[in-house]
N, C-alpha and C positions, 0 to 999 in steps of 0.2 A: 670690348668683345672678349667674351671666355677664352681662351687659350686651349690649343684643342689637348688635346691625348697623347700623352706617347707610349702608344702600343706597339707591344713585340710578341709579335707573330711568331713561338718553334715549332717547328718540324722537323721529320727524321727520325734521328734516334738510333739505337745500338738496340731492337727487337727485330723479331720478325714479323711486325709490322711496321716495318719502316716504310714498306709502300703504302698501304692504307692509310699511313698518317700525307702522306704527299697531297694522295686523293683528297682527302679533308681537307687540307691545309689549301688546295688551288682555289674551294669549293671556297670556303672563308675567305679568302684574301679578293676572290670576285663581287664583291658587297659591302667590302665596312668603306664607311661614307669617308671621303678625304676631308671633306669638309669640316670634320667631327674628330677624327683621329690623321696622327700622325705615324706611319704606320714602320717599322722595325722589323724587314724580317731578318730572323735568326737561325740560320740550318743546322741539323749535327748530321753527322756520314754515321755510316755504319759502324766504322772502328770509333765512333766517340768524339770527333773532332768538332768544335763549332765553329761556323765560316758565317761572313757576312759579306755581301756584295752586289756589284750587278747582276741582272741576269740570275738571280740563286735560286728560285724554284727550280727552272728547266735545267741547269749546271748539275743542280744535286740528283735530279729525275735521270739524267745522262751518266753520271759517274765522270762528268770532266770538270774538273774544278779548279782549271786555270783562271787567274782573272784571281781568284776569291782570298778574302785575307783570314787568315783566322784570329777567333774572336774568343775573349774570357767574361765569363759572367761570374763577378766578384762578390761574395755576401758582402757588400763594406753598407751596413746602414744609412751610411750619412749620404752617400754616394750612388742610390743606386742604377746599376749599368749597364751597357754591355763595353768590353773593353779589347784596343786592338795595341800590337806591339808598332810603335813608331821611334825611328833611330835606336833601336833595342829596350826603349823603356815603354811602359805599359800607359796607355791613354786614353782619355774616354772617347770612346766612338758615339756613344750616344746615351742619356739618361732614360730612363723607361722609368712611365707611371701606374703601366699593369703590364703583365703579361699575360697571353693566351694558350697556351701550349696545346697544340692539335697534335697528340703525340698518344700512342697508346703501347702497350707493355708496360717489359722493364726497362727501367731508367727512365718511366716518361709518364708514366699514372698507379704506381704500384708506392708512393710516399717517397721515394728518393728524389724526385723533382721538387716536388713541392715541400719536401727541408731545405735544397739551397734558395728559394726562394723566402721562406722563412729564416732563414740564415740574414737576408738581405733584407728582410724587412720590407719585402715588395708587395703589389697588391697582385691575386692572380685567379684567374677563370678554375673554378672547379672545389673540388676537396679538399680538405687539407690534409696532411701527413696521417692521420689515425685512420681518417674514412677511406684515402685512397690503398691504406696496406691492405686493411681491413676488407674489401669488396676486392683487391686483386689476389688474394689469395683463398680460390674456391674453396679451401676445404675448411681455412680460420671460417669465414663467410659462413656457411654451411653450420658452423658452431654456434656462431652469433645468431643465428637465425632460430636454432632448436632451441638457443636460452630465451628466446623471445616468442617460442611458441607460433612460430612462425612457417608453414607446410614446407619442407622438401627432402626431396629422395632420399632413401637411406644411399649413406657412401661410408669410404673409409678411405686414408691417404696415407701413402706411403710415402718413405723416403728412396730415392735411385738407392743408398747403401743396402736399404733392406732388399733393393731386387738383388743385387749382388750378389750377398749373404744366404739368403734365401729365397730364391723365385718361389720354387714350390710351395712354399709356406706361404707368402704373398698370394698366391693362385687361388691356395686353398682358402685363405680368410676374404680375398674379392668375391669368390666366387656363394660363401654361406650367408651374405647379405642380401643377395635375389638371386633368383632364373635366370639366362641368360634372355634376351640381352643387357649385356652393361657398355658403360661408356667410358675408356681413359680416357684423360684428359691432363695435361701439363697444371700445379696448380695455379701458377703467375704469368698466363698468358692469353688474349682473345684472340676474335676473328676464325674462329675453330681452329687455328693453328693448334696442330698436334695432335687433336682430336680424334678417338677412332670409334667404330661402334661394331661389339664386338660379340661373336652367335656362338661360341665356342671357347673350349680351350686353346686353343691353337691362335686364335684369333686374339686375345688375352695376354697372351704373351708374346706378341706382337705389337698390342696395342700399347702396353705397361712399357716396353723399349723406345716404342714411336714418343710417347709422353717425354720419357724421362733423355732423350736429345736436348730439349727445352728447359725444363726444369729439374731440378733438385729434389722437387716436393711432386707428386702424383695421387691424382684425384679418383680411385673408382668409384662409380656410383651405378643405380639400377637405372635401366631404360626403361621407358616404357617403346612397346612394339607401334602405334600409331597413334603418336600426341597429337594435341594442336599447339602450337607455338604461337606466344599470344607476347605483345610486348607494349609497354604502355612507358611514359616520357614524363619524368618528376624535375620541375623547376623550382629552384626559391632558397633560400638560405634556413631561420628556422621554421619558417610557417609555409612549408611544401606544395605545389599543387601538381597534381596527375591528370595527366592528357589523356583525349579519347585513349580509346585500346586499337590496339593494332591486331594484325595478322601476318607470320609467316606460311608459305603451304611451299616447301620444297619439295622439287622436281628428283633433285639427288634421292639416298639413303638417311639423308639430315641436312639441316642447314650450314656446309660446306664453306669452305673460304674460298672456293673456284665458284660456286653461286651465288658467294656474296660480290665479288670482285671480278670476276673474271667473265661466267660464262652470261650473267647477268640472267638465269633462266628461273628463279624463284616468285613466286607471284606475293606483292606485298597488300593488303589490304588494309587501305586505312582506318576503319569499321570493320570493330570483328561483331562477327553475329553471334554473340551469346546471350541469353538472358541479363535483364537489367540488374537481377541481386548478383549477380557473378560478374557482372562488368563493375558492381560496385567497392566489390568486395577485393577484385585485383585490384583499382586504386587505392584502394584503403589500405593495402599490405604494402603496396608500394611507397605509400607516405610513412606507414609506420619501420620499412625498412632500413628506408635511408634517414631516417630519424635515428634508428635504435643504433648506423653505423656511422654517425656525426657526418653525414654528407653536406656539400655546399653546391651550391649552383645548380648542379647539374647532374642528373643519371638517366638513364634508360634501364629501366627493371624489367627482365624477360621473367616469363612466366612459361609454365606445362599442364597443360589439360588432358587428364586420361578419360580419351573418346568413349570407351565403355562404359567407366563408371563416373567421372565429369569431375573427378578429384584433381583439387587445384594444386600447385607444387611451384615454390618461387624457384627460379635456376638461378639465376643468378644477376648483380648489378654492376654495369657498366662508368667506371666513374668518368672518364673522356669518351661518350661514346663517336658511332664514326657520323660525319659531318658531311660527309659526298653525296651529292644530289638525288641519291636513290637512299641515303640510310633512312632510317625510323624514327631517328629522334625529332631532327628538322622537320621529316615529314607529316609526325603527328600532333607538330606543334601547328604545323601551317592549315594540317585540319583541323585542329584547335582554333583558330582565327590570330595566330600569331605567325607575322611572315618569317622566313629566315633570315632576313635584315635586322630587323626587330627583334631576330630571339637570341644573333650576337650582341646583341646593343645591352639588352636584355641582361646579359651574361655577364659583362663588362660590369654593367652599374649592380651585380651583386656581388661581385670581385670588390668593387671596391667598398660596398658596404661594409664585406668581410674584414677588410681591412681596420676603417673604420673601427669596426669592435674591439680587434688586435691592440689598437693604439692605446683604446682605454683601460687595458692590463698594467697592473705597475710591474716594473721591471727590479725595482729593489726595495728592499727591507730594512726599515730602520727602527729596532729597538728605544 
C-alpha cells in the first residue's frame, strides 16, 4: 500500500490578508481526502510566528493561541520539516512531502515563501520565486506584459520616497497618463486591499497615501469609467490550460474587499457572455501570461473589458489566488468539469512534478 502524503497545510501570515488566507485555508482543509494525504497544519500570526497544534485553525481565527507550540521551518535538504523546541533543543515535529500554502500577500506569494522552501528543497503548490515576485508586483508585471505585447492600461509607479519628496510632482506625472478616473493601488498586495478609485485631485492624493500604508512601491494607472471584469483560471506547469471565463459585476464603485469577503453582494457569473473570438483570445493571453512569468500550478488571470469600445486590457495575475467557496478560481474550474477535491489533488501532483524537474538540475560543477 502507497504510503500517503505528508501535506502541510499554511495559513496566516504577516499581510493583510491574513484573513482571507484563513477563509481559503478552512475551505481546503474541508476536502483533502485523509485517506490520501496526511495532513500538517502549519499557522503564522500576524507578527510572524508559526505554531502548530490542536485546535489551530479556530485558535489562530480567535487570536488565542494557548495550547499552541511554536514551530521552525528549517531549509535543512536532507531533512525536510517542520520543527518544534523540546527540553530546549530543536526537534522534528514532522517530515513534510509538499507543502500548500493558502497564504496571499507579503511573505506568503510575492517569492519570499517559496525561496525558504527552495532553500529546503521541498516540493510545493504554486510558483516558484521568479513568477511569484514577478505577478505580485503590479507594476514589475505591468512591465512584463508590455515587453510581451501583451494589452494593459497605461500606469506609472511610484515610490512612498517620491510622495515625500515630491507629491505635486507625483500628482502631476499620475495625472498626464489619463483623465481622471485612475486607480492607486499598493504594488505588492491583493484582495483590493488599499485600493482606491479616484475622480479628482483631491481624491489622488488620498489615494497615493491609502496605497503607500501598504507598500513601498505604488501603482497609478487609468480606469476605465464602466468595465466588465472578466477573470478566467490557468492550470498546469509548462503546458497551461484556461478555464471557461468568468464574470464579476460589482454592486460597490469596484470590486472591493468588503464585497469580496464581507458583504458578499457581488454577482459572480460563471459564463461571461462575450463573443467566442474574445472568450478565445482571453485564454490565449492568459496562457501566454503566465508563460512569459514562469508560472507553476496555478493563477487566476483577471482581465478589463471597455464597455464602449470592447478593448481588452489584462489587470493582473493572482499566483495563490483565493480558495473560499465563493472565489473564481475553484469555481471556474468546477464549471470546467473539475471538482474542488480534484482541483487540490490536481495541484499537489503538479507540485510535485515541479519538483521532480528541480531534482534533475545538477547542483555542481566539475571541470
Amino acid at each position: 500500500m502507497k504510503d500517503k502524503l505528508k501535506l502541510g497545510v499554511l495559513y496566516g501570515g504577516r499581510s493583510g490578508e491574513h484573513e482571507v488566507s484563513l477563509m481559503s485555508a478552512r475551505s481546503v482543509l474541508s476536502v483533502i481526502d485523509p485517506e490520501k494525504f496526511d495532513v500538517i497544519e502549519i499557522a503564522i500570526t500576524r507578527q510572524g510566528v508559526w505554531l502548530v497544534g490542536p485546535d489551530l485553525w479556530t485558535k489562530l481565527q480567535q487570536e488565542k493561541l494557548s495550547g499552541l507550540t511554536t514551530a521552525y521551518f528549517l531549509p535543512v535538504p536532507q531533512n525536510p520539516g517542520i520543527y518544534t523546541r523540546v527540553d530546549g533543543e530543536l526537534s522534528l515535529y514532522s517530515t513534510l512531502d509538499v507543502v500548500f500554502p493558502v497564504m496571499h500577500g507579503s511573505f506568503s506569494e510575492d517569492g519570499t515563501l517559496q525561496g525558504l522552501f527552495e532553500l529546503a528543497d521541498i516540493a510545493y503548490v504554486g510558483a516558484g520565486v521568479l513568477g511569484s515576485a514577478v505577478c505580485m508586483d503590479k507594476g514589475l508585471f505591468k512591465d512584463v506584459m508590455v515587453a510581451h505585447h501583451i494589452p494593459t492600461l497605461p500606469y506609472v509607479v511610484f515610490n512612498r520616497s517620491n510622495l515625500e519628496d515630491d507629491l505635486d510632482g507625483c500628482l502631476d506625472t499620475a495625472e498626464a497618463i489619463s483623465a481622471y478616473p485612475l486607480f492607486t493601488k499598493p504594488a505588492n498586495l491583493g484582495s483590493s486591499v488599499g485600493i482606491s478609485k479616484c475622480s479628482h485631485r483631491g481624491d489622488l492624493v488620498e489615494g497615493l497615501l491609502e496605497s503607500a500604508r501598504y507598500d513601498r512601491r505604488i501603482v497609478v494607472e487609468k480606469g476605465l469609467e464602466n468595465p466588465r471584469e472578466i477573470e478566467v483560471s490557468v492550470l498546469g506547469n509548462e503546458n497551461p490550460v484556461a478555464s471557461l471565463t468568468g464574470e464579476i459585476i460589482p454592486k460597490d464603485i469596484f470590486y472591493t474587499y468588503a464585497e469580496k469577503y464581507i458583504n458578499d453582494t457581488a454577482e459572480l457569473l460563471l459564463t461571461a457572455d462575450l463573443p467566442t473570438e474574445i472568450t478565445a483570445r482571453i485564454q490565449e493571453l492568459a496562457v501566454k501570461a503566465f508563460q512569459a512569468t514562469d508560472c507553476a500550478g496555478m493563477a487566476r488571470v483577471d482581465f478589463l473589458i471597455d464597455r464602449s469600445t470592447m478593448a481588452l486590457y489584462l489587470n493582473e495575475i493572482n499566483t495563490i489566488p483565493g480558495f473560499t467557496k465563493i472565489s473564481m478560481f475553484p469555481k471556474l474550474w468546477e464549471a470546467s468539469g473539475l471538482t474542488y477535491q480534484a482541483l487540490i489533488e490536481k495541484l499537489i501532483d503538479l507540485a510535485m512534478a515541479r519538483k521532480a524537474q528541480r531534482d534533475n538540475i545538477e547542483r555542481e560543477f566539475r571541470s
